[in-house]
C-alpha angles and dihedrals in degrees: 000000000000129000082219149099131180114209132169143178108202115305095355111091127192156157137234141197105240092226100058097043096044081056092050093049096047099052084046091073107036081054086052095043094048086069124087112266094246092060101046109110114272090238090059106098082056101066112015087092091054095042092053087053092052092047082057116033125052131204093050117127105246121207098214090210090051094220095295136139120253093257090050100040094051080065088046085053090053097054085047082059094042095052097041095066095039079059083050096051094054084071094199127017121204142195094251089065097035091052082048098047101080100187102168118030110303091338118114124216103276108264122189125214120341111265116097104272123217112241108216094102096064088047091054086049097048078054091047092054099054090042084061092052097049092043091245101121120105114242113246123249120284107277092021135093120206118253118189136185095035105143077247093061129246113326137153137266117213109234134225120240115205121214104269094039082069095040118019095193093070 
């Protein structure tokens, strides 16, 4: 099992840690299920499943906007926000609460190693993530691919370029 997810919204391509981003999901609903039923967006019985899948299992391609529309996914950008500084405000998460947090049937939120990790990289991500949607994040360099949550902070991964991505004539 990878440590990886690749993820997308349109043309922007990345990369995440799993841990970050299974952290980040999972505070995202709870975030969305704290709030009265009435005032849940109307798109969230469409994803939370899937959401739920993503925050335990790795190595799933994830679609950052999710499917929605641009109304819908600019909530959506606003509850990655939102999550992402209730993740910051935790401060540390630990094994102990990962192995607790059951988020999708009997699976817990992915938790690497066994030391207490900062989280401050799944709240950059969570950042990250609504940047993408509203178009504010900066384009990685040329050759590189953006790849957010690591423990190291975000950081790039250079890409490969096959034959015919460099010359589409071969």
């Amino acid at each position: 099992m990878s440590k990886t997810t690749p993820a997308d919204l349109g043309d922007l391509d990345l990369w995440i840690y799993d841990a970050s981003l299974s952290l980040l999901l999972a505070q995202l609903i709870s975030v969305v299920e704290s709030m009265p039923a009435d005032q849940r967006p109307s798109w969230w019985p469409d994803v939370v499943h899937d959401l739920r899948v993503h925050a335990a299992v790795s190595d799933l391609y994830f679609d950052i906007g999710r499917g929605l529309d641009d109304r819908d996914r600019h909530q959506l950008a606003e509850l990655y926000d939102k999550a992402a500084d209730g993740v910051r405000a935790r401060g540390v998460f630990t094994r102990e609460e990962a192995d607790a947090w059951l988020i999708h049937d009997d699976l817990p939120v992915i938790f690497r190693g066994s030391q207490p990790a900062d989280t401050a990289p799944a709240a950059r991500l969570g950042h990250a993530l609504a940047a993408i949607i509203r178009g504010t994040l900066p384009a990685a360099p040329p050759g590189h691919t953006w790849f957010y949550g690591t423990p190291n902070g975000p950081g790039t991964i250079a890409t490969r370029q096959t034959p015919s991505a460099r010359n589409p004539a071969t």
